[in-house]
MARKOLBA-178686 format. One record per residue (C-alpha): x, y, z. Coordinates in steps of 0.001 Angstrom, whole numbers, plus 524288, in hexadecimal, padded with zeros to 5 digits. Example, Ala and Ser with C-alpha at 12.3 -4.5 7.8 and 13.67 -1.06 7.14 Angstrom:
# MARKOLBA-178686
8300C7EE6C81E78835667FBDC81BE4
# end
This chain:
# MARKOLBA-178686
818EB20E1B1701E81C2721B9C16EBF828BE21F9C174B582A342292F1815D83346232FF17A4082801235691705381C48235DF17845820062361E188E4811AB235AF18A7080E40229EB1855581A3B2236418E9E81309228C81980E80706221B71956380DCA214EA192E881354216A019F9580708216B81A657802D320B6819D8380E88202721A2F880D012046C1AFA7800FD2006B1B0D3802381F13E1B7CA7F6DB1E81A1B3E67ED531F0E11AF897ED431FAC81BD467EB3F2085E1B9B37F00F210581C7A87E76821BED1C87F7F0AB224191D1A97EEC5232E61D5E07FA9F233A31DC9280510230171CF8B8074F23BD31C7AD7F896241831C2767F7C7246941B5367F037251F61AFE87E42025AB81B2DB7D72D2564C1AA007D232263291A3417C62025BFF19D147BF2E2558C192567B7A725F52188DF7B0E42617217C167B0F426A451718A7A6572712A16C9A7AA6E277F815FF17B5AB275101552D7AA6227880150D779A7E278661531379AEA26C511589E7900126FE316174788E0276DE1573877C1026ED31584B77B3D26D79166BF7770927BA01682D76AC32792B1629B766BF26BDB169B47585026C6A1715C75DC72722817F7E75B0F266D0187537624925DC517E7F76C8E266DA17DC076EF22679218BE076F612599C18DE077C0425957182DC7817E2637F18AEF7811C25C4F196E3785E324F6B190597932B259AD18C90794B72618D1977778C1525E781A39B794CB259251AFAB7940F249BD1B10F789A8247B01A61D79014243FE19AAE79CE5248F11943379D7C2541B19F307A8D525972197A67B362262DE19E767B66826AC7193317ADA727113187717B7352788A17D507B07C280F2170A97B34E2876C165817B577293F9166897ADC2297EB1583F7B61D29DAB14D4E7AB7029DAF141837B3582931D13B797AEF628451139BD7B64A27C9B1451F7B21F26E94141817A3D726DC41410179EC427B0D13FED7A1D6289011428B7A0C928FEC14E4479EEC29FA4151A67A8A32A772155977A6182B2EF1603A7ACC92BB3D157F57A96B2BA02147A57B07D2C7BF145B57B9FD2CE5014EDA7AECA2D9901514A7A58F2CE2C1576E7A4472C867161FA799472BF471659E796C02B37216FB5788412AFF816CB678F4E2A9001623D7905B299181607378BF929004168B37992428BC81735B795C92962317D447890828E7317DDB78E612809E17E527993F284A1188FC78ECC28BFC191707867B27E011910E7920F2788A195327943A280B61A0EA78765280711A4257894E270971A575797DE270AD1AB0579B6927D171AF6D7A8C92779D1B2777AA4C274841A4757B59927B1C19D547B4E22825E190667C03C282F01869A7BE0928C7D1798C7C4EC2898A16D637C4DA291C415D607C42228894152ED7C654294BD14A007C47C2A46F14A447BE022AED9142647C38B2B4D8138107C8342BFAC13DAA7CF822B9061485B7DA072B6F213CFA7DADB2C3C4136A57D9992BEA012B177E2B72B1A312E987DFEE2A360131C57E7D42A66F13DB47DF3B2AA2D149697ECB72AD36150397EF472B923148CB7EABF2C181152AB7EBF82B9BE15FD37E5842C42E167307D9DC2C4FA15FBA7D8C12B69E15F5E7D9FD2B5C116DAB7D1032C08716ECF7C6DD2B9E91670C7C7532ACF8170117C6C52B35717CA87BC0B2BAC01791B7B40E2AFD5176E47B8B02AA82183DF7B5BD2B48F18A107A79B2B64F185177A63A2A6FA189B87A8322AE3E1975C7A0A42BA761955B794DD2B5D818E2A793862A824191EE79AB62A68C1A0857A24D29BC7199BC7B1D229A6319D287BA62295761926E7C50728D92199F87CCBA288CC18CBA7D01028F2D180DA7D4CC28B68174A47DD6429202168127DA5B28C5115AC87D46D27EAE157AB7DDAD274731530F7E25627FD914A5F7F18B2883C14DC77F3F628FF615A377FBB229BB215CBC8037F29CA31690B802A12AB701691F7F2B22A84A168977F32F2A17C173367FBAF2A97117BBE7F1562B52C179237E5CE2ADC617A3C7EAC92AA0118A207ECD72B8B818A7A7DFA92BD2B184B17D9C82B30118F257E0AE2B84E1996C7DEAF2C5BD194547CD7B2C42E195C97CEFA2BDCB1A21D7CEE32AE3F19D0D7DC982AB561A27C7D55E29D311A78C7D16629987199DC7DC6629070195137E2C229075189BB7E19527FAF180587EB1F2801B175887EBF727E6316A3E7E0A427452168EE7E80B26E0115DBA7F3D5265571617D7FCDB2653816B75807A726E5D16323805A72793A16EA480C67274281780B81A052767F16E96817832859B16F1C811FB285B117F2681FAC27E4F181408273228AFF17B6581DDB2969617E3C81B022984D18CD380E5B2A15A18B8E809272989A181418093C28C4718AE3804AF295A41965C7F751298A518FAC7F50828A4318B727ED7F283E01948A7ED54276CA18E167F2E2270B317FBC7E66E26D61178877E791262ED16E867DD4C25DD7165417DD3F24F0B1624A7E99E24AD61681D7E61323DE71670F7E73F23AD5176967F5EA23F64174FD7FB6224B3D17758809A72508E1715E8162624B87178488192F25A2E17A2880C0025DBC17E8280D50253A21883B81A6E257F418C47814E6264A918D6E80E99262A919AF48044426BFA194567F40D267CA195D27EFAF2602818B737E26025FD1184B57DCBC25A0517B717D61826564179627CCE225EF216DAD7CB4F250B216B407C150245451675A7BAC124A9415B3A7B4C323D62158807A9F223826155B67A28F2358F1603E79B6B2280C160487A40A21BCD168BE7B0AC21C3D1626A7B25022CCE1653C7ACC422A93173997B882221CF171C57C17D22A9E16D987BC6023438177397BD6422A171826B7CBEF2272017DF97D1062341B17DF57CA5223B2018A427D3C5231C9191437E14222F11187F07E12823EF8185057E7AC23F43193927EC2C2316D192997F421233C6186797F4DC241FF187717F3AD247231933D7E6F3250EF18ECE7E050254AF198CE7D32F25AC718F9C7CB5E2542E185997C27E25B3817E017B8C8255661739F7B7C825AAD166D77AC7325B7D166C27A3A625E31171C9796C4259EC16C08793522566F15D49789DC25F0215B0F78ACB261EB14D7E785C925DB213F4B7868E250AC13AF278F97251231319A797AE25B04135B77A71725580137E67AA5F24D201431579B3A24C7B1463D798B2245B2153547A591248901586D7A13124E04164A27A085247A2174587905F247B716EAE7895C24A001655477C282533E1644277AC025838152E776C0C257BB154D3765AB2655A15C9E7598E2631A1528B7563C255111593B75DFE25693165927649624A16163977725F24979169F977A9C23D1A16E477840323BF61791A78E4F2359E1720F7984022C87179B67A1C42361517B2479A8923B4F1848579DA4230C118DDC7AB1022F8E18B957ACA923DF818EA87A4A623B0019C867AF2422ED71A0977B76523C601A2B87B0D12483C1A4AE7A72E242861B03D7B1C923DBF1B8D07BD6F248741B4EB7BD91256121B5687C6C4261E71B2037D14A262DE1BC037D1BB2534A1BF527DEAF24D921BEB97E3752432B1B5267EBC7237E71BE0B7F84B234991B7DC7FBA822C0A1AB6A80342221F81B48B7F6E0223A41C0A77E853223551B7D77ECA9227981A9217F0122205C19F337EF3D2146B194C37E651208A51985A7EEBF1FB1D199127E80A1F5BC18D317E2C9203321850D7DAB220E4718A957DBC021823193A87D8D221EA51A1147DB2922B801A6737D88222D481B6D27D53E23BCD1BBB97D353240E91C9E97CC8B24BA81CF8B7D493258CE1D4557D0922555A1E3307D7AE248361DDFB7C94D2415E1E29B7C37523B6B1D7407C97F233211CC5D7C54522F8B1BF8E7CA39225871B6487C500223791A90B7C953217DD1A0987C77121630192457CB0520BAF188057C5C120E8D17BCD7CBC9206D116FE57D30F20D031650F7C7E2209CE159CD7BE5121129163B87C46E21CFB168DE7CA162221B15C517C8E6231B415BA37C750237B714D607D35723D081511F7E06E239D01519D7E26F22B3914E4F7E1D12236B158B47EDB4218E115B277EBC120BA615CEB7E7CC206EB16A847E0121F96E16FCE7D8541F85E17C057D4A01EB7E181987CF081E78B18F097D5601EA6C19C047D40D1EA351AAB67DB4B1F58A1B1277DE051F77F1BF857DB1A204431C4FE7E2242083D1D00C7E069214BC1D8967E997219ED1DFB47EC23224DF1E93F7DFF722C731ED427D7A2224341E3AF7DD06216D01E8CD7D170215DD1F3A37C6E92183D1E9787BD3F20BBB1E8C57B70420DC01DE4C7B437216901D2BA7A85021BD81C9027A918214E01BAF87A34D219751AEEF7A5A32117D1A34C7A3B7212AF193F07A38C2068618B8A7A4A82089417CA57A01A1FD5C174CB7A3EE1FE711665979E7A1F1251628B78F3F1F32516501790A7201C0166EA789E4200F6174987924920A6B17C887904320BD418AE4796E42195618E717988A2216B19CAC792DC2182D1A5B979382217141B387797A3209E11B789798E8204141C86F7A42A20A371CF507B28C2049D1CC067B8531FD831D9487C442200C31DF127CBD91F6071E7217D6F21FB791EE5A7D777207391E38A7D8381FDA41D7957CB551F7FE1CF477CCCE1F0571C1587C5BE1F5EC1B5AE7C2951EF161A91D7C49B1F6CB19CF87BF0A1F1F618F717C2E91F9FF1833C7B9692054617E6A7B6892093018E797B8F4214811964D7B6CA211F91A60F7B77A21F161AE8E7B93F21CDB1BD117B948228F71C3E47B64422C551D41A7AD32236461CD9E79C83233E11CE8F7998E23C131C5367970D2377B1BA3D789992351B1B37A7865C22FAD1A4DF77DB323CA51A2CF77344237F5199317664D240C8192517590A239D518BED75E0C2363917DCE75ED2242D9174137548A24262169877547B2397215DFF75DCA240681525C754AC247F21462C75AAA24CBD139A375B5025A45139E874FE32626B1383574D3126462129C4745C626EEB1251674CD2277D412DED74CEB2854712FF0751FC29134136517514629F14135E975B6A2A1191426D74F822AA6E148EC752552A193154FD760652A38E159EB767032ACD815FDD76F522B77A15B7B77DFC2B198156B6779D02A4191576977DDA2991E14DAA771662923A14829770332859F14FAD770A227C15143D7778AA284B013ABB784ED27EAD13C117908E288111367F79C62282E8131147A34728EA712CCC7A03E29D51132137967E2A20313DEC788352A14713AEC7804F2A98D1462D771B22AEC6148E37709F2BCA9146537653F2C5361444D75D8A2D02613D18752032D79A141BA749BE2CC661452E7511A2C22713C4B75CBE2B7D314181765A42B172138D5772F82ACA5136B377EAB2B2551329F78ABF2ABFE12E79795202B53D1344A7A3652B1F0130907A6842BC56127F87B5C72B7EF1280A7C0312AD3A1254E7C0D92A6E91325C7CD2C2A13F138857C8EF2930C136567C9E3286AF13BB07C67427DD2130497C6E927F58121B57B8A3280CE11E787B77D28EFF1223D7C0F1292D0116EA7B4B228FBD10DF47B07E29CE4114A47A25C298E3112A679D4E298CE12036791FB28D171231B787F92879412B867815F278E81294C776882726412DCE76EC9267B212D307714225A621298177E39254B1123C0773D024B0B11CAB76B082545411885768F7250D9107A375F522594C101C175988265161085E755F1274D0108DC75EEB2801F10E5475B5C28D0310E047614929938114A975E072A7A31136E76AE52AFA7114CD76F762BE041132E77D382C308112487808D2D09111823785612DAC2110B1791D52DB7C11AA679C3E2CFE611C83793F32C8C4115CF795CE2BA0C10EB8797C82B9491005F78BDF2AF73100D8783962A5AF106C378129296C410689776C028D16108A377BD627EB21086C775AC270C51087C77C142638B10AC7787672696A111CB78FFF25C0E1148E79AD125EFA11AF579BF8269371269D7A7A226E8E130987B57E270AD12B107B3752659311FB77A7DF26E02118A57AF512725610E947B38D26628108F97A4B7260C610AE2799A526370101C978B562690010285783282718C0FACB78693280830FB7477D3728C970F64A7844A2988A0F6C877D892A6E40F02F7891A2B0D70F116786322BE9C0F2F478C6A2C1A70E48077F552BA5E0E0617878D2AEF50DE78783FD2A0310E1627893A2932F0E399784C2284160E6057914D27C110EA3E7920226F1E0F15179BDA2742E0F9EA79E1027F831025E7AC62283F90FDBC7A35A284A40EF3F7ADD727D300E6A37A2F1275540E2C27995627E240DCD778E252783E0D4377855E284FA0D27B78809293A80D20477F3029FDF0CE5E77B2A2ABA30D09976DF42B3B90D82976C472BECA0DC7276F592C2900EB21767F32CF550F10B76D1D2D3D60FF0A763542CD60108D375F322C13610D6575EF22B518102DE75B412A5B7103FE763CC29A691005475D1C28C990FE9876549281FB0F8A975CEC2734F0F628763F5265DF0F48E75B2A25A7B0EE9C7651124DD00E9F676E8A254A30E3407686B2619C0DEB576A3D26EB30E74D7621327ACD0E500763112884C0E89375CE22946A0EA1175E482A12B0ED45753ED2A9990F2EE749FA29EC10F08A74D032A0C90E29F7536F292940DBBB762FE294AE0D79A76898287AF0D40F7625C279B90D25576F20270F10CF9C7741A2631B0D27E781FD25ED20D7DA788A1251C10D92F78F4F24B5D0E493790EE252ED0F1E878A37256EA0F96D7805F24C1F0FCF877B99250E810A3077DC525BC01154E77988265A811D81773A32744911A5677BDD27E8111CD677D2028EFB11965787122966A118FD78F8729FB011032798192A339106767A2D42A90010DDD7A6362AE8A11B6679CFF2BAB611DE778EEA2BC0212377784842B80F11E3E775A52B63E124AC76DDD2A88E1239D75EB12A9351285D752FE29FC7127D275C8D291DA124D2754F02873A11DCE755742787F11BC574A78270E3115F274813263B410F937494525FC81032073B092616E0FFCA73C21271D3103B87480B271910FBFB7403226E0C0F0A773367273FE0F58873DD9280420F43C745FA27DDB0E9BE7399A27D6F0E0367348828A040E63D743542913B0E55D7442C28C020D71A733AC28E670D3F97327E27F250CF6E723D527B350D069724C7270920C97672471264CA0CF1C72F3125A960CCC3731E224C7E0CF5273FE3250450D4567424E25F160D64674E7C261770D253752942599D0CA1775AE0262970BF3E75C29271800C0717509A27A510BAA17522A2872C0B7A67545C291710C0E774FC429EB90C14E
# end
């Protein structure tokens, strides 16, 4: 038992758990209440997380959106938080900034003003929360620091703020300063200012969203804790710090989950939504991340509340999380008041949980119970202490304005880990009161909400389509987007890829033309990429046209196959990558930092518009450059598989137009035609021939 001069909370909490007489938990309004619930979110972002979503066939689309965001439906979540983009990769992808130089400014850009605009449109009481993950280059002068200049750094955010208003009608209530990653209390301090300044003094201020090391410096520095709202921590393991408890400062757990999201990370989910306040007095718990909706494949895939990675066959899957979210969000909203760790908070007798909430008119209550066991609630992060749960009966007893209640609304979630036949978020017959007390039996793996509140509904669609592999031969030639839009199945990993045009011809244009400040190590490769495909994908066609401009432009361009590792880990993964440098130079390598090369030459390169094509077949790769053959070589080991990607050879713009992936049979179909074979072989390539 840990000791009450090293952790006061936790006394606290044993307190509660002793003075509890034969299993009676006193549900009591009138004993000292604890703190205001701010809401249970998601994150969309940290980064490209809902990359594929934007591209889903509208109707199916909408109905995701309503299982997120739509009011007493499914998750009905309070809060939706987003990257603000920086051009860096941020976990899964990379997103656009608004501002790739300091000269531009644009907010057609990236797909979050679109996701939180659905989400109004669903729950117009929902509140947004913005957060960087990284910055442009210039943002640092030069520096990793994007403090340098806190004005222009402040300037930078509020401006995209402020276009959320302008362009969009969309109010940013929260703001963050730098993911996970330092903060500057002079940032901070001008950022409240710059807010203030354009008119936003009502959008608050979450810091650091890191770890609770803050609160030190807010204790010592008067303006600092005057323009933090609330201490954001991510991952804090249901516990906050002794001194950010002492604090009396709001608490969030500002990012949190991040697990895979089949039983056991509903599980986790379930565990935390109610020990973050048990343990740790947070009164916000946001998901990381909102929805999977990226590439098999990618890191931490499926890690989202659900999951929809296929817009080609419109397949989604409301995932379990779902429902744990809904034992919450449909019976609690912003502004309710938690009841106090002694009076409807705290420890079950015999392992579990239960947090009880009332209504600001102090009208409606709602209690939610959960006792998921250790083995099935464990989070990928932190570690998880040992803990049993075993079988109880618990007495609930209401007291002053609730004590005359006779009975109450029950929804109930069973998990069942032996035959994997879960039965989540269902409405069960009222709960009877007796002279304000009723018995409840609580298994392990349950959570029981009983809440005053008739609200709640198990929202529920016609089954999504049947899953398809992704569409192979595939095409596009970007004619059918709009002006700055990302491709919808390119999915960058370093730099900004957007539509532009000329005369009558769109295409895409790779736009980071500096060292951004980053977020993750993979951008220091300074070769900025976009997959796609198939993580599986063995032996197949890609083909690109691309152009560099005579102006900021790359040093070179790439065209990659079996790509198998995305997101900040890429450049310790493997694939197969083509790049023709403007010098005339060219390489093959099996990875993208190119320690690895196993063919270099030389061609020719005229200004103008040229066509990469790069084959796979086994464990020979073939290349060409303006349909002419290069190289015809073999390599051994890695890589076995991955997706498609372009890309290039260092920051700087470069154009991409009519993208193509084919089978195996057009990559030879090709390959003989690009190298002028016509005779026919029983394998094609089985050696090199001779090349022009």
């Amino acid at each position: 038992m840990m000791a009450c001069g090293i952790h006061r909370l936790l006394c606290v909490l044993v307190s509660a758990h002793l003075a509890l007489s034969d299993n009676v938990l006193n549900i009591d309004p009138t004993g000292q209440l604890g703190r205001i619930f701010e809401g249970i979110g998601g994150i969309s972002g940290g980064g490209a997380t809902s990359k594929l979503l934007v591209n889903y066939p509208p109707d199916l689309q909408s109905q995701i959106l309503d299982y997120l965001f739509k009011p007493n439906f499914g998750a009905s979540l309070h809060i939706l938080k987003v990257e603000i983009g920086g051009d860096i990769q941020s976990t899964d992808g990379s997103e656009p900034s608004h501002m790739h130089y300091s000269w531009d400014e644009n907010y057609q850009r990236g797909y979050e003003w679109w996701l939180m605009t659905e989400a109004k449109k669903r729950n117009p009481d929902i509140k947004l929360y913005a957060l960087p993950w990284g910055f442009p280059g210039w943002i640092g002068e030069g520096s990793q620091n994007p403090y340098v200049n806190p004005n222009k750094t402040s300037d930078y955010i509020v401006r995209w703020i402020n276009a959320a208003k302008v362009y969009y009608n969309l109010t940013i209530d929260y703001v963050g300063i730098w993911n996970e990653r330092g903060y500057s209390k002079d940032y901070i301090k001008t950022l409240r200012k710059t807010l203030d300044t354009w008119g936003f003094n009502k959008c608050l201020i979450i810091a650091s969203d890191n770890g609770w090391d803050i609160v030190h410096d807010m204790k010592s520095d008067k303006e600092l804790d005057a323009a933090v709202h609330a201490v954001g921590c991510h991952y804090p393991g249901t516990w906050a710090s002794q001194e950010a408890y002492d604090s009396g400062r709001l608490l969030w757990a500002s990012e949190d989950y991040s697990t895979y999201n089949d039983a056991v990370g509903a599980g986790c989910w379930s565990r935390i939504l109610n020990q973050n306040y048990v343990n740790g007095l947070m009164t916000s718990t946001i998901a990381w991340d909102l929805i999977a909706s990226y590439y098999e494949g990618l890191p931490y895939f499926r890690d989202g509340l659900m999951s929809a990675y296929q817009p080609w066959s419109g397949k989604y899957t409301v995932e379990l999380p779902i429902w744990a979210t809904a034992h919450t969000t449909q019976f609690v909203n912003i502004g309710w008041k938690y009841l106090g760790h002694k009076n409807g908070v705290g420890h079950l007798p015999h392992g579990g949980s239960y947090v009880s909430l009332m209504s600001p008119d102090q009208n409606d209550l709602t209690i939610i119970f959960e006792t998921i066991s250790h083995d099935h609630s464990y989070c990928i992060r932190p570690g998880l202490p040992w803990y049993s749960v075993d079988p109880q009966d618990v007495t609930i007893t209401l007291k002053g304005q609730f004590a005359n209640i006779t009975q109450m609304n029950v929804w109930f979630s069973r998990y069942d880990f032996s035959k994997q036949n879960h039965s989540m978020f269902n409405k069960l017959e009222p709960l009877k009161f007796v002279n304000g007390s009723a018995k409840l039996h609580l298994d392990p793996d349950v959570m029981f909400t009983l809440t005053t509140m008739n609200t709640g509904v198990k929202g529920a669609y016609p089954d999504s389509p049947p899953a398809k592999p992704f569409p192979v031969p595939y095409s596009d030639d970007f004619e059918s987007y709009s002006l700055y839009q990302e491709p919808y199945d390119l999915a960058p990993q370093s730099g900004s890829f957007e539509v532009l045009s000329e005369g009558n011809n769109k295409f895409i244009r790779q736009m980071v033309t500096q060292y951004p400040v980053l977020w993750c190590n993979v951008d220091q490769i300074k070769r900025p990429n976009a997959l796609i495909g198939n993580v599986s994908w063995t032996d197949y066609l890609v083909e690109v046209d691309y152009r560099i401009p005579a102006v900021n432009g790359t040093t070179g361009a790439m065209v990659a196959t079996r790509i198998d590792t995305g997101g900040c880990d890429m450049g310790d993964g493997h694939g197969l990558f083509f790049i023709v440098r403007q010098d005339g130079s060219f390489i093959l390598s099996t990875d993208i930092k190119t320690h690895n090369v196993i063919y270099r030459g030389n061609v020719t390169v005229q200004p103008g518009w040229h066509k990469l094509s790069i084959f796979v077949q086994g464990h020979i790769v073939l290349g060409a450059f303006d349909q002419k053959g290069l190289f015809n070589t073999t390599y051994s080991g890695n890589p076995n598989h991955g997706f498609a990607g372009i890309g290039t050879d260092s920051y700087g713009l470069a154009d991409f137009d009519n993208f193509y992936i084919g089978t195996k049979e057009e990559g030879i179909a090709k390959m003989r035609e690009y190298f002028k074979i016509h005779k026919p072989r029983p394998l094609l390539f089985v050696k090199t021939f001779q090349m022009n």
